[in-house]
C-alpha positions as a Markdown table, in Angstrom:
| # | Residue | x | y | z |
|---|---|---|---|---|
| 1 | Unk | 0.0 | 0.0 | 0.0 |
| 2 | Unk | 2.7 | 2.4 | 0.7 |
| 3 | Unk | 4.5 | 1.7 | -2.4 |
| 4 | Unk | 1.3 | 2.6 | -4.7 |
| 5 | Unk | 0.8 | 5.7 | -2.2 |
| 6 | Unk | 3.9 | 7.0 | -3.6 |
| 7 | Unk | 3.6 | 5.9 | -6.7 |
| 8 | Unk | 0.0 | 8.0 | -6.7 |
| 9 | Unk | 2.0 | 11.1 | -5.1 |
| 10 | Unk | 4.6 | 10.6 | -8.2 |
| 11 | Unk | 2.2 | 10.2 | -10.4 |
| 12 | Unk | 0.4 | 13.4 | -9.4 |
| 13 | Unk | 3.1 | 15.5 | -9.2 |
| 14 | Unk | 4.4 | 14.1 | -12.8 |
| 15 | Unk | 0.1 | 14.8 | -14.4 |
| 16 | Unk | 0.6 | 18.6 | -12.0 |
| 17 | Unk | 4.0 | 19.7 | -13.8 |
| 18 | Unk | 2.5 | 18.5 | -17.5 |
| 19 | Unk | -0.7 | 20.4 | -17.4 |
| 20 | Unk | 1.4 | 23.2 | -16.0 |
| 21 | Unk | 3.9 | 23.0 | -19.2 |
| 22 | Unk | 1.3 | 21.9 | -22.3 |
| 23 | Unk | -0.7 | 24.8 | -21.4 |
| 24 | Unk | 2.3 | 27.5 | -21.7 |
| 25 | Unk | 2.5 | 26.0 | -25.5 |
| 26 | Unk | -0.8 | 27.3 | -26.6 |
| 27 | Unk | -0.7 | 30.5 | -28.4 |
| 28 | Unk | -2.0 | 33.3 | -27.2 |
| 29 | Unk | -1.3 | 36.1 | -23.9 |
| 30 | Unk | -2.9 | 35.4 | -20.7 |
| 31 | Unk | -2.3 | 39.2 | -19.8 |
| 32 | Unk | -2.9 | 40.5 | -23.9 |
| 33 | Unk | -6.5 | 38.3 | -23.3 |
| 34 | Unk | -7.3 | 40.5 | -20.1 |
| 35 | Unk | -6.2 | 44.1 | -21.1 |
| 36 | Unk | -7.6 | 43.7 | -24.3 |
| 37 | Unk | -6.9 | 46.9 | -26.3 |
| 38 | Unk | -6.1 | 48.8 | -23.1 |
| 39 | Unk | -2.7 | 46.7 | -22.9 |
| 40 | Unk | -0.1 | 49.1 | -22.8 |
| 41 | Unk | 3.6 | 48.0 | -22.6 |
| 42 | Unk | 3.6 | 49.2 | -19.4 |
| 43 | Unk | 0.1 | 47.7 | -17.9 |
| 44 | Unk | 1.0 | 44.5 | -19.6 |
| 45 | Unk | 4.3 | 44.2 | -17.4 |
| 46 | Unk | 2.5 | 45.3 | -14.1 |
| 47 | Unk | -0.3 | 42.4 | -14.5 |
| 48 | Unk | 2.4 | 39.8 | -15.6 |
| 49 | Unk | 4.3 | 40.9 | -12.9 |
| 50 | Unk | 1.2 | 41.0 | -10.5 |
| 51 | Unk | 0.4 | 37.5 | -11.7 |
| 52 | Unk | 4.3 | 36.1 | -11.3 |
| 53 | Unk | 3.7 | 35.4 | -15.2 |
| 54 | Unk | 7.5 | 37.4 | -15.2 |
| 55 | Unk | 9.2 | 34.7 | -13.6 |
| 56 | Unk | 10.7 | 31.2 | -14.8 |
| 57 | Unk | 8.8 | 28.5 | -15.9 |
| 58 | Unk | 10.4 | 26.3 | -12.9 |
| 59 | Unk | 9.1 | 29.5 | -10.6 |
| 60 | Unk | 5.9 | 29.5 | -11.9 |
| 61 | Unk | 5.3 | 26.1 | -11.4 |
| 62 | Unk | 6.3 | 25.7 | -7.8 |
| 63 | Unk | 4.8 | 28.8 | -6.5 |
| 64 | Unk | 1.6 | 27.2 | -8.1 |
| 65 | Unk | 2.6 | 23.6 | -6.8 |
| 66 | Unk | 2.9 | 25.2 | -3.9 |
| 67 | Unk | -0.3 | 26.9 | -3.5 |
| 68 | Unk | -1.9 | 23.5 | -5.1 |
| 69 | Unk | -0.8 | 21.5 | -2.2 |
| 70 | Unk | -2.8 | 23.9 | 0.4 |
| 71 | Unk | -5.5 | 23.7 | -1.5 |
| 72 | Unk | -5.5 | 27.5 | -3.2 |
| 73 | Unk | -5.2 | 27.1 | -6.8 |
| 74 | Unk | -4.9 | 31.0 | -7.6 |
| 75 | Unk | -7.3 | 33.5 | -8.9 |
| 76 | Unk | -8.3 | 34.1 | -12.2 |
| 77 | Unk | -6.6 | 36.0 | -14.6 |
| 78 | Unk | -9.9 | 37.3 | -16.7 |
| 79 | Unk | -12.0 | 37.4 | -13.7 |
| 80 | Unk | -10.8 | 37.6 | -10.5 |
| 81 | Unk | -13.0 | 35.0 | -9.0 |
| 82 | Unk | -10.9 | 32.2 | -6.6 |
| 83 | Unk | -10.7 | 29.3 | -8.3 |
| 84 | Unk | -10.5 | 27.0 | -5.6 |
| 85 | Unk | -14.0 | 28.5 | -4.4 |
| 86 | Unk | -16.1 | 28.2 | -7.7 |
| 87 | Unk | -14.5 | 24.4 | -8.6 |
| 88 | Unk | -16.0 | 23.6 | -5.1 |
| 89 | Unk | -19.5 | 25.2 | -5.9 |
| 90 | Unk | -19.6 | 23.5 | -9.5 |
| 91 | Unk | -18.2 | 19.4 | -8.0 |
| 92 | Unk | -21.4 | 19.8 | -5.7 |
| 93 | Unk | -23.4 | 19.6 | -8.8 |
| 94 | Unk | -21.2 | 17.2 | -11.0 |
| 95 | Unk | -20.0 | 14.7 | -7.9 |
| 96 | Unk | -23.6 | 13.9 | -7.6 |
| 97 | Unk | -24.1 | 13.5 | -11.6 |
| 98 | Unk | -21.3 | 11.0 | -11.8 |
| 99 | Unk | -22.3 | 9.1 | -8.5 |
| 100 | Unk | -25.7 | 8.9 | -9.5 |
| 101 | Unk | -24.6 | 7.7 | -13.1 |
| 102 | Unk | -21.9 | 5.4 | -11.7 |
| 103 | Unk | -25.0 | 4.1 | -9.5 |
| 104 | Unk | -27.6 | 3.3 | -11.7 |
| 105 | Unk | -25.4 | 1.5 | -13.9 |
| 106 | Unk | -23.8 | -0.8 | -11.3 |
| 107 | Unk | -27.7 | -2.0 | -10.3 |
| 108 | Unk | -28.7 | -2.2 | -13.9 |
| 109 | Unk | -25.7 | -3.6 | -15.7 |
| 110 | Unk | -24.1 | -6.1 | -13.4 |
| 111 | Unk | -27.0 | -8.2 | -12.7 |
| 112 | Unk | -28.3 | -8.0 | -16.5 |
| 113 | Unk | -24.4 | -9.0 | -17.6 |
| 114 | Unk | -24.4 | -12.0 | -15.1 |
| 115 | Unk | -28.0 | -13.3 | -16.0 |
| 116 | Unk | -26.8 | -12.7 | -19.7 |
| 117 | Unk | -23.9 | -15.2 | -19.0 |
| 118 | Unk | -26.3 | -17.7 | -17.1 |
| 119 | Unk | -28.4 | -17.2 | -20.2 |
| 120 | Unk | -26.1 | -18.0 | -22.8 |
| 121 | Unk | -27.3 | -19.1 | -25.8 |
| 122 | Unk | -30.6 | -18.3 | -25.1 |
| 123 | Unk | -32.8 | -15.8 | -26.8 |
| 124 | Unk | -33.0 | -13.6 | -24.2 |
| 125 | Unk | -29.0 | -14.0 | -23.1 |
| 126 | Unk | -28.7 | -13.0 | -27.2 |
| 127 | Unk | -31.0 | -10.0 | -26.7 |
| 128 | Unk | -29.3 | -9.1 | -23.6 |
| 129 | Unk | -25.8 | -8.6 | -25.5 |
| 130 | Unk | -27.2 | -6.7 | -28.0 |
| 131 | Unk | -28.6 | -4.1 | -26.4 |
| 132 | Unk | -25.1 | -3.6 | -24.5 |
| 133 | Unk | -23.5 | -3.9 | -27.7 |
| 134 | Unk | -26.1 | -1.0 | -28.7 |
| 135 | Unk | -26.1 | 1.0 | -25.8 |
| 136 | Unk | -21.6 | 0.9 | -27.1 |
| 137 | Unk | -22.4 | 2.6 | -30.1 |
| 138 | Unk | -24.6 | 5.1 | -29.5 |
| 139 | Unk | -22.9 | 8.6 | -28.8 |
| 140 | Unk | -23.6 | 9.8 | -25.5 |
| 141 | Unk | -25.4 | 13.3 | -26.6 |
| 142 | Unk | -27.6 | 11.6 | -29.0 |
| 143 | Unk | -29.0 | 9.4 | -26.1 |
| 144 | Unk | -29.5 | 12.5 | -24.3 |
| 145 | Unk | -31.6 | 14.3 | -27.1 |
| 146 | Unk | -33.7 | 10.7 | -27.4 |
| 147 | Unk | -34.4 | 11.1 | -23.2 |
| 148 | Unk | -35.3 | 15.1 | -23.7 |
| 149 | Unk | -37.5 | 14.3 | -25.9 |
| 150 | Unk | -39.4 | 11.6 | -24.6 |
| 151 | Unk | -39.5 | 12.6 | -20.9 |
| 152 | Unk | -39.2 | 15.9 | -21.3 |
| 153 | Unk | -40.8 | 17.4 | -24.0 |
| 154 | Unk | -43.4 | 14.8 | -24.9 |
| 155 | Unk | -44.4 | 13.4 | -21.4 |
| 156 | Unk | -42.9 | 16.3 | -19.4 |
| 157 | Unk | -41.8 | 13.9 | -16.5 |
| 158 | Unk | -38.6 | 15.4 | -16.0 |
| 159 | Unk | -37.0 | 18.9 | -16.9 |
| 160 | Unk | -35.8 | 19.1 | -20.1 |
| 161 | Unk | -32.4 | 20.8 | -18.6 |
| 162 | Unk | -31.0 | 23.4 | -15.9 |
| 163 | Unk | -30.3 | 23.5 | -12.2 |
| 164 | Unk | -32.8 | 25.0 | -9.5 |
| 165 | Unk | -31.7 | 28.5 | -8.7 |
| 166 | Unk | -31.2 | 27.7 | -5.1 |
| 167 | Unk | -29.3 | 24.6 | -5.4 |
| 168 | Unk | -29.4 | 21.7 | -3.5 |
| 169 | Unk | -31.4 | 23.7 | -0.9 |
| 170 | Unk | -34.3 | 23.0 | -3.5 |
| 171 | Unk | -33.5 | 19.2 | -3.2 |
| 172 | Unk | -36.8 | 17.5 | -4.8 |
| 173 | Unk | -35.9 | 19.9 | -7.9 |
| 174 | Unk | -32.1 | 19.4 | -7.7 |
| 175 | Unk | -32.6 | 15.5 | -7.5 |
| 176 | Unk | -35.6 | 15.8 | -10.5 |
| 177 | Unk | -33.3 | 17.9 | -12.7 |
| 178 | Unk | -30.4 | 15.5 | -12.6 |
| 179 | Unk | -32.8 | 12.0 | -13.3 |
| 180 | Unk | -31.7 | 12.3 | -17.1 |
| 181 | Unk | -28.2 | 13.5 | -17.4 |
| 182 | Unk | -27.6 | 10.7 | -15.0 |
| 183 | Unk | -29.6 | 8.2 | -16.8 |
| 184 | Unk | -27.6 | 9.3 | -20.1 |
| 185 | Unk | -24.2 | 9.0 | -18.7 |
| 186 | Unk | -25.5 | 5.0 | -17.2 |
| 187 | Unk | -26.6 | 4.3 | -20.0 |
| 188 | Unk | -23.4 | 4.2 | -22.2 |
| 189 | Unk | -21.4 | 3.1 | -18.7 |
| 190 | Unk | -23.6 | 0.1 | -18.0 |
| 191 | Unk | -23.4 | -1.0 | -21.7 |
| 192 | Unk | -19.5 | -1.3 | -21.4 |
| 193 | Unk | -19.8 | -2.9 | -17.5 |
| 194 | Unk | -22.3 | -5.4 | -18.9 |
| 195 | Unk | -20.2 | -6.6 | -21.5 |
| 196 | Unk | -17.7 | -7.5 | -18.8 |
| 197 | Unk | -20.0 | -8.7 | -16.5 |
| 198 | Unk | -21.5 | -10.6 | -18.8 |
| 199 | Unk | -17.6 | -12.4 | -20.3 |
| 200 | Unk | -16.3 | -12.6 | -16.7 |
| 201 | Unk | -19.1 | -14.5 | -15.6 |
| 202 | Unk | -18.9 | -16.6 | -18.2 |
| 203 | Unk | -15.3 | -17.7 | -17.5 |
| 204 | Unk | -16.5 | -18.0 | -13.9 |
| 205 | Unk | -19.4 | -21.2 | -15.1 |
| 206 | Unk | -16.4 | -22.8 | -17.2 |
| 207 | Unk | -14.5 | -23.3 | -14.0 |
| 208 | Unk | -13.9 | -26.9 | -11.9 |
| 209 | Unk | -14.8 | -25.2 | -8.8 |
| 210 | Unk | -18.2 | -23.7 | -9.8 |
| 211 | Unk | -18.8 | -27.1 | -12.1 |
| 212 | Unk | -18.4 | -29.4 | -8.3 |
| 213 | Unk | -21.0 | -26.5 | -6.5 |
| 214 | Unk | -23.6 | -27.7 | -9.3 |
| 215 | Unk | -22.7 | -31.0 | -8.8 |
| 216 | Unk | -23.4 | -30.6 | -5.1 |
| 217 | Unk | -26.8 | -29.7 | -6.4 |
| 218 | Unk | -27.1 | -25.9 | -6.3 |
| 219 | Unk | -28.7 | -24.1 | -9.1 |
| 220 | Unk | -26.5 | -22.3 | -11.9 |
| 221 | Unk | -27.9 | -18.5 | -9.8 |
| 222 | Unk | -26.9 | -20.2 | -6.4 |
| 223 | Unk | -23.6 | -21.5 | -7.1 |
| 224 | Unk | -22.8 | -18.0 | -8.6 |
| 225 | Unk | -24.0 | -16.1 | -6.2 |
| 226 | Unk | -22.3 | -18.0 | -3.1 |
| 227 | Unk | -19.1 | -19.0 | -5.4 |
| 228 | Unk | -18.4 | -17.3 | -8.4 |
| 229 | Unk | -20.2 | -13.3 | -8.1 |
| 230 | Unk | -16.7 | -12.4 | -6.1 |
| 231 | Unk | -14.6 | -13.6 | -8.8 |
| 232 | Unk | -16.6 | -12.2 | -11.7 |
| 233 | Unk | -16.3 | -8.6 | -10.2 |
| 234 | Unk | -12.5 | -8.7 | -10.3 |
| 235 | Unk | -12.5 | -7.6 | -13.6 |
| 236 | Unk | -15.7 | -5.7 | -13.3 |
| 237 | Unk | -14.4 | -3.7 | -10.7 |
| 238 | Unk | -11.1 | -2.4 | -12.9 |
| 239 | Unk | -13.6 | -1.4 | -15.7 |
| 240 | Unk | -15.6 | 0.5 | -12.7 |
| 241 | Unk | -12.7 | 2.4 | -12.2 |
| 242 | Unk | -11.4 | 3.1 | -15.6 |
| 243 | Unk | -15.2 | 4.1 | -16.5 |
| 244 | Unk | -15.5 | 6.3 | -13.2 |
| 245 | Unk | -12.5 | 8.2 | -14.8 |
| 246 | Unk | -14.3 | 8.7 | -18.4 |
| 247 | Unk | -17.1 | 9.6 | -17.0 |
| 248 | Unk | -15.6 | 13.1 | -16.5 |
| 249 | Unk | -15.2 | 13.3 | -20.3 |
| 250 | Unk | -18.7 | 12.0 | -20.6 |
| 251 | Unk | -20.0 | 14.6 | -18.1 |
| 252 | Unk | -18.6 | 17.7 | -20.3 |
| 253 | Unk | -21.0 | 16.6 | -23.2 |
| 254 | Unk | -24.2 | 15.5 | -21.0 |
| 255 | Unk | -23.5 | 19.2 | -18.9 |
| 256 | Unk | -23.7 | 20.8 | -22.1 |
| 257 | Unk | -26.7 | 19.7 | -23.6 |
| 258 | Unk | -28.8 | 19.6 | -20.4 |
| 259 | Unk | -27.3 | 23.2 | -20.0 |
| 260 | Unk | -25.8 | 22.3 | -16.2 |
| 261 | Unk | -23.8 | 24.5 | -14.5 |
| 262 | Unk | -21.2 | 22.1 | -13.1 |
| 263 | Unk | -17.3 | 21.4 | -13.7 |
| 264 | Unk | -17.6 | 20.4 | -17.7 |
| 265 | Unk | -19.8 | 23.6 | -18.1 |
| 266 | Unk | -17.4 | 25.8 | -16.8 |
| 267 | Unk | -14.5 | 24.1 | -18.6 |
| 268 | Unk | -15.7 | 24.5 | -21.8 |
| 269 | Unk | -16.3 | 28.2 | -20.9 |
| 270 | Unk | -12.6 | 29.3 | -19.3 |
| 271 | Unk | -11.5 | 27.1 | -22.5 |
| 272 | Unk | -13.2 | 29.7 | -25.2 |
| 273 | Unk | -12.1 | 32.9 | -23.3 |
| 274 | Unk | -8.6 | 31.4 | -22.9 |
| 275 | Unk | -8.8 | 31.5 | -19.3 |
| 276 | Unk | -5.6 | 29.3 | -18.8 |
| 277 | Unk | -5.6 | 29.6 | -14.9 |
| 278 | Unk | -8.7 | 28.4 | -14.4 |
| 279 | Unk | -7.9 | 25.8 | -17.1 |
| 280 | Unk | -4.9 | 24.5 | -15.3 |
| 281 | Unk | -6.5 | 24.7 | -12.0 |
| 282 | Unk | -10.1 | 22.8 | -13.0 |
| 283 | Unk | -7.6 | 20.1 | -15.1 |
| 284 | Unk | -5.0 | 19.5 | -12.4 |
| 285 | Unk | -7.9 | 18.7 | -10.0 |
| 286 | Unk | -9.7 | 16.0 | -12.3 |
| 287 | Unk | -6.9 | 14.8 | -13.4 |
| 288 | Unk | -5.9 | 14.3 | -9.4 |
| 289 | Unk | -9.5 | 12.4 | -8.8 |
| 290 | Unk | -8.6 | 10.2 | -12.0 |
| 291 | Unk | -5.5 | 9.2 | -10.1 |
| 292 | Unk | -7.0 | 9.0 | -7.0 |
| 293 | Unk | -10.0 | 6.9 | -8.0 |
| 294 | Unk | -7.5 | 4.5 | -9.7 |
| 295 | Unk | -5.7 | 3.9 | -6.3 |
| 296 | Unk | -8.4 | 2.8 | -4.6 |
| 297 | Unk | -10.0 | 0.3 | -7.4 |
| 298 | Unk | -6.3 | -0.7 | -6.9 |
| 299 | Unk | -7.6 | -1.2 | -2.9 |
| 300 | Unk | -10.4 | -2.6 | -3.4 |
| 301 | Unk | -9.2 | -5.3 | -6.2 |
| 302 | Unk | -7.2 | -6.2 | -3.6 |
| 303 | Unk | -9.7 | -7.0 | -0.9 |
| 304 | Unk | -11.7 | -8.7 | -3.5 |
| 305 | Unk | -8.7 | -10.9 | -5.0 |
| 306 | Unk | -5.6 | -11.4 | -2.7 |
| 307 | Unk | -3.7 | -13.0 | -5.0 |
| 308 | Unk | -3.2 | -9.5 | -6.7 |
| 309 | Unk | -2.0 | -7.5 | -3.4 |
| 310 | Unk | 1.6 | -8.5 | -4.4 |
| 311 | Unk | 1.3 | -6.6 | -7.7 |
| 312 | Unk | 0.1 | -3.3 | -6.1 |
């Protein structure tokens, strides 16, 4: 455990110091984009030197390391605002969007995978895999377009987009207004988990061990679910993870077409005014929970198979 904690810290400080660097190659002036056509020679060297922008690249990046590490990712260059502050206020609305996602497809996709496997051959095993292999193919915003218009605009179950003004202080709304972004992003998650639910199980009911639990006279569900549902999740639970991270990618499209003011939103925003601080603040930080989720899947895959505790 110690060895991948420092691995994680490496591997964080590595992601920290190429953000840092690949976002200094993009063209443009952070203090030309503020100024505008009041930039003066002389007001341009006053912000960059208000903003350290003056100093080394090395400097730069370990006075923001720095500041990183106690949690205070700067202010921003175009507006002013704290950075730190406003990621906080937009993860309370797209934390919840990726749990709720990451939980709908985990109660949906795993058991339909593992009764797909039991099912094999079958007609309804067949079907099963098709509609993962399906749910694969279709983009992610089309889904969400197909879910407006069905439960929004033509049965107006469920807002067609938004967030309640006041937040999660407005929880029935909050909760309501986040039903089919969820559902969109669980949708194309569960199709990938039960396609691995569905071939690990598989392996599991070709095994000697779960072949003698039939033999003992247990059904094909009972001997997987008292032998064989901790095996299949090994490799269920490292596409869990790997998924968890996408979902961030997967979040900037569903944020922008349900029009939600969380993380992706704002990204897409500081991206087209050039706001590079915010930029390297807002992708340092989910780059950091990519890394972070990945060590504890790493955890967990231990608990759930010891014989890999020697590989983390």
């Amino acid at each position: 455990m110690l060895r991948r904690l420092a691995l994680l810290v490496m591997s964080l400080v590595v992601s920290s110091a190429l953000v840092f660097l690949l976002l200094r190659l993009l063209p443009g002036d952070i203090a030309q984009a503020k100024l505008g056509i009041y930039g003066t020679p002389e007001a341009l060297e006053q912000l960059r030197a208000e903003y350290n922008l003056d100093k080394s690249l090395p400097v730069q990046y370990l006075n923001w390391l720095s500041g990183a590490v106690r949690g205070d990712l700067g202010l921003s260059v175009l507006t002013g605002v704290d950075i730190t502050h406003e990621l906080v206020a937009k993860s309370t609305l797209t934390l919840p969007l990726i749990g709720f996602a990451s939980f709908f497809a985990i109660i949906i996709a795993v058991p339909l995978g593992m009764l797909a496997a039991l099912r094999f051959r079958k007609w309804d095993g067949v079907a099963t895999s098709v509609v993962s292999q399906l749910g694969i193919a279709v983009p992610t915003f089309w889904v969400g377009v197909i879910l407006i218009t069905i439960f929004a605009v033509r049965n107006q179950v469920f807002p067609s987009g938004g967030f309640p003004y006041e937040g999660w202080a407005n929880f029935p709304a909050a909760i309501s207004s986040l039903i089919l972004p969820a559902s969109t992003l669980a949708l194309a998650q569960g199709a990938v988990l039960m396609r691995f639910a569905r071939s690990a199980t598989i392996d599991v009911i070709q095994q000697d061990y779960f072949r003698t639990a039939r033999a003992t006279g247990l059904s094909r569900l009972q001997a997987l679910r008292v032998h064989g549902v901790r095996n299949a999740m090994v490799p269920v639970v490292s596409v869990l993870g790997m998924q968890i991270s996408t979902l961030i990618v997967g979040a900037i499209i569903v944020e922008s077409v349900f029009a939600l003011p969380g993380v992706g939103q704002m990204l897409l925003q500081d991206v087209n005014v050039r706001d590079y601080t915010k930029v390297q603040g807002t992708v340092a930080v989910t780059t950091a929970f990519v890394f972070v989720i990945s060590f504890v899947i790493d955890l967990v895959l231990g608990i759930l198979n010891p014989r890999t505790r020697q590989k983390i």
